[in-house]
Backbone bond lengths (Angstrom), bond angles and torsions (degrees), N, CA, C in turn:
res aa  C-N    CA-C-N  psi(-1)  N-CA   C-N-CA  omega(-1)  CA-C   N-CA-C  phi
1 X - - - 1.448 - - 1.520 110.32 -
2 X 1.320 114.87 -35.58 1.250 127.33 -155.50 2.280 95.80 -72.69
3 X 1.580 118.77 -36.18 1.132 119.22 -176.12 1.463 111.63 -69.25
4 X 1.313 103.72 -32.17 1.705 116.39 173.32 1.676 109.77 -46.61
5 X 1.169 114.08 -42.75 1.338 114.40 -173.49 1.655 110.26 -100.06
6 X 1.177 128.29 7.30 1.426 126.91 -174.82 1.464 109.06 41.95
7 X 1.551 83.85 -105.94 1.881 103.71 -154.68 1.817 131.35 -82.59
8 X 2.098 86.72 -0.19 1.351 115.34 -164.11 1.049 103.90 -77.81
9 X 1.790 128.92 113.29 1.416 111.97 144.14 1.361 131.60 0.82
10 X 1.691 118.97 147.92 1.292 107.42 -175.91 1.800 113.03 -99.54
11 X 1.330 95.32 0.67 1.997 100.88 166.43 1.400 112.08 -72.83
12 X 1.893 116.14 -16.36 1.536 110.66 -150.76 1.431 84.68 -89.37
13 X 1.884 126.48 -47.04 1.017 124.14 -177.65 1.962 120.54 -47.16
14 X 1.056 100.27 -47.17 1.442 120.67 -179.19 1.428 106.34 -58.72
15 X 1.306 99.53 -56.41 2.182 82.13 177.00 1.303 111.45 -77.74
16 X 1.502 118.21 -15.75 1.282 110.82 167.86 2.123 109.58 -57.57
17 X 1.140 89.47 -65.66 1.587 88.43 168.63 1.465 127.89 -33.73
18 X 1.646 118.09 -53.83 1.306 117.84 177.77 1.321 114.78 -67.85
19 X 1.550 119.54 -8.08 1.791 107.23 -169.56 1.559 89.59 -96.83
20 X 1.847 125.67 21.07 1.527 118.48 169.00 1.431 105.96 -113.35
21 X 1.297 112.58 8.56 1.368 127.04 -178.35 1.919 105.07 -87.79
22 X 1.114 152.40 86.93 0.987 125.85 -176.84 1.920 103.09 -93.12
23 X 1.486 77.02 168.70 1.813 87.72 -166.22 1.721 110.69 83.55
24 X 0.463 105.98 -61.79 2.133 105.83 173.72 1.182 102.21 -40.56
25 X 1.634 112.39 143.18 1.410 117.23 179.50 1.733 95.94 -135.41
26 X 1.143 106.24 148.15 1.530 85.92 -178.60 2.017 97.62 -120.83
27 X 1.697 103.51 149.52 1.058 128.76 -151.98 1.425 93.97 -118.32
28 X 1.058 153.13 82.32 1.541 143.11 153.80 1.822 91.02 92.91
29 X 1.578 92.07 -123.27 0.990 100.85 -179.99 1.772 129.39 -84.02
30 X 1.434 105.83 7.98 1.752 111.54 -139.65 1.910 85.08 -133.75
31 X 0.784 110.42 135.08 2.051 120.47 154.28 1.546 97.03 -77.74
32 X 1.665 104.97 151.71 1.104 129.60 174.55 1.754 105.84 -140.62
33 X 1.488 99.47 128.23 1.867 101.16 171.85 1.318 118.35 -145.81
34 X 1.647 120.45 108.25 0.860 127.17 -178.07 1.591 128.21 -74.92
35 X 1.595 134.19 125.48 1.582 126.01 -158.36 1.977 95.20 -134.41
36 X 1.652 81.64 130.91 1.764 83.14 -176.89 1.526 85.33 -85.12
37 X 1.179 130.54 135.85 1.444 127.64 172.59 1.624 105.85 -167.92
38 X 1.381 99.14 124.25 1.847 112.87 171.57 1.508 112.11 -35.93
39 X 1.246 108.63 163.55 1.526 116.61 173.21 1.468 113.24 -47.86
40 X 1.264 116.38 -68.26 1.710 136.43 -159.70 2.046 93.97 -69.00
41 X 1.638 104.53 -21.24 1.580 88.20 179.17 1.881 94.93 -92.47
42 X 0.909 114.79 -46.37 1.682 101.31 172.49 1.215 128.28 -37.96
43 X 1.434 106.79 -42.91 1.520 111.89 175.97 2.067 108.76 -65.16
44 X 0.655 94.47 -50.92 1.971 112.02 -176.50 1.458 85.25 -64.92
45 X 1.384 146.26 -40.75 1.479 112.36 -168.56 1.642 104.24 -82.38
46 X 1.431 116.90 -40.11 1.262 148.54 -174.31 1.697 102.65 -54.67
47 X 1.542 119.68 -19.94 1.405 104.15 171.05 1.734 96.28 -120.74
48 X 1.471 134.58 28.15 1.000 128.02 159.33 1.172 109.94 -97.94
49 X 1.572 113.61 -54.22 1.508 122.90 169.77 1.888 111.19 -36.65
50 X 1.042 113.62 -38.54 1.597 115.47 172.78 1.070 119.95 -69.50
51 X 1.420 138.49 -10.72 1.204 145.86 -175.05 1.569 108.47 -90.81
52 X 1.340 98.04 -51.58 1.597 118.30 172.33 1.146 124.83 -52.13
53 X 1.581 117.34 -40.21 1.395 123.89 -164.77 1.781 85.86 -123.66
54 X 1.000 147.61 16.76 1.061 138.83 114.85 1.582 139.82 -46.50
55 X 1.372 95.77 -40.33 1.453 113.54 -173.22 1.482 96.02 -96.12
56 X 1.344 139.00 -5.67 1.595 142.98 166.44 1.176 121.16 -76.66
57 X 1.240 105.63 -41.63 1.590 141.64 -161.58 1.661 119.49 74.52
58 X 1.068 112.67 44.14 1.459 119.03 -160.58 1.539 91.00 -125.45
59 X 0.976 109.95 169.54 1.578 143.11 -164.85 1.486 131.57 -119.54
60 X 1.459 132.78 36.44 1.645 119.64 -155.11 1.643 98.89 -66.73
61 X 1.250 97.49 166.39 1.325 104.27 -175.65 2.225 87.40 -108.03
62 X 1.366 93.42 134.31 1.434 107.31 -178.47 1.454 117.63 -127.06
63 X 1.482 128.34 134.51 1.610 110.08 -155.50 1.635 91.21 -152.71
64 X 1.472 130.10 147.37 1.733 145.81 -171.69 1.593 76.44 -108.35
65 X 1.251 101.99 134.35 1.363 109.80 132.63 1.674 119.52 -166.59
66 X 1.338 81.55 128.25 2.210 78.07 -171.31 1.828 105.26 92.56
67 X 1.666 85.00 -120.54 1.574 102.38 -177.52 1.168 111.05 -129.06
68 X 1.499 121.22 29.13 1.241 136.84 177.31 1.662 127.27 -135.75
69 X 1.177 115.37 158.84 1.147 116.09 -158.14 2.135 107.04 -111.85
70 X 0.681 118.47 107.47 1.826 96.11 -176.36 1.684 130.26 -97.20
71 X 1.199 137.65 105.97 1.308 107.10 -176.41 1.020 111.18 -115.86
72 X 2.021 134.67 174.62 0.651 135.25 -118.23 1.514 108.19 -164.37
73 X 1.219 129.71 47.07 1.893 126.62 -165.00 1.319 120.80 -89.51
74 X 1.582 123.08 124.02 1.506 115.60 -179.15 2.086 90.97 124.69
75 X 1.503 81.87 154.85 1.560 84.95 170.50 1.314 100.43 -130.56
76 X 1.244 102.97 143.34 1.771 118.17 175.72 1.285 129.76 -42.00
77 X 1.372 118.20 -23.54 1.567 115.65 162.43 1.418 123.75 -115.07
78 X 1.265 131.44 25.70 1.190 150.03 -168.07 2.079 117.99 -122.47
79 X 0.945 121.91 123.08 1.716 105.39 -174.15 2.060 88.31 -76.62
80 X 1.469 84.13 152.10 1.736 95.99 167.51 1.720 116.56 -36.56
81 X 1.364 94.37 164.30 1.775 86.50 169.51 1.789 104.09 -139.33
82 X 0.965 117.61 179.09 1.295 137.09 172.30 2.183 109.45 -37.41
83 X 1.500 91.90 -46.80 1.655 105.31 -156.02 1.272 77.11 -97.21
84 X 1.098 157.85 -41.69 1.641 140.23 -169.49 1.293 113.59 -72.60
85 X 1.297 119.52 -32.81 1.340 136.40 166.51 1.517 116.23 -52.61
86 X 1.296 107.81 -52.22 1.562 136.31 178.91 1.463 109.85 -53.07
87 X 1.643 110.08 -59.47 1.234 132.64 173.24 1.150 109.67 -55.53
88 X 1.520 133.75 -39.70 1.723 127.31 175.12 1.649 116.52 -76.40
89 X 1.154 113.82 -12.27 1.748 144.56 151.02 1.464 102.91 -40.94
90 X 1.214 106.85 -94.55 1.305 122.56 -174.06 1.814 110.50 -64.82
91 X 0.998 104.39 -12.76 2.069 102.65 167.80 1.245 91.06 -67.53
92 X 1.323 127.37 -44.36 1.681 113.42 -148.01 1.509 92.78 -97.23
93 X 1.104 131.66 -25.58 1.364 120.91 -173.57 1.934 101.03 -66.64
94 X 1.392 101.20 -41.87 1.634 118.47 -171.55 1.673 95.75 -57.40
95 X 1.386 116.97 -66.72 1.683 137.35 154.61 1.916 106.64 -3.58
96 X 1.481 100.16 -78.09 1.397 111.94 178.43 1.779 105.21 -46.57
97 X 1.145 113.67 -80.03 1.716 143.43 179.04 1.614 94.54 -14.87
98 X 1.467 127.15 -66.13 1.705 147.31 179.36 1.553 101.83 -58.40
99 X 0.948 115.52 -49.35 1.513 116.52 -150.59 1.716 104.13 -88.50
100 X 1.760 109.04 -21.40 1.476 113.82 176.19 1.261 108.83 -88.37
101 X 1.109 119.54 -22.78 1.811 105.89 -170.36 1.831 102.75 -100.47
């Protein structure tokens, strides 16, 4: 990926990436994505998302409240990275996967 972009900073690539993310908003340093989703689909994204960011080694922060789902990638004093980016990738693919069946 990295030859694709030559000479570009690696923040330019990265927000390039997040503006293919729809729904993500980004907060400082951290993405934020809010999902209206039932109990039984929170739970099913909530143990895919663990697999993912298990296998990253990263951490999103994931939270119920109401009839919504919230997550949370990146830490507040750190710029984004490659795998957090990746990881908001694979939320939405996980996202899609729950929400179709």
């Amino acid at each position: 990926m990295r030859a694709l972009f030559g000479g570009r900073t690696k923040h330019d690539y990265l927000s390039d990436a997040l503006t293919l993310l729809s729904g993500w908003t980004r907060e400082g340093e951290q993405i934020r994505r809010t999902l209206v989703i039932d109990d039984t689909q929170h739970a099913a994204l909530t143990e895919r998302v663990k697999v993912v960011a298990d296998a990253l080694h990263l951490r999103p922060e994931i939270s119920r409240r109401a009839d919504h789902t919230q997550i949370r990638v990146g830490h507040g004093n750190e710029p984004l990275s490659e795998g957090e980016v990746l990881l908001a990738a694979r939320i939405e693919d996980a996202y899609r996967a729950v929400t179709e069946s």
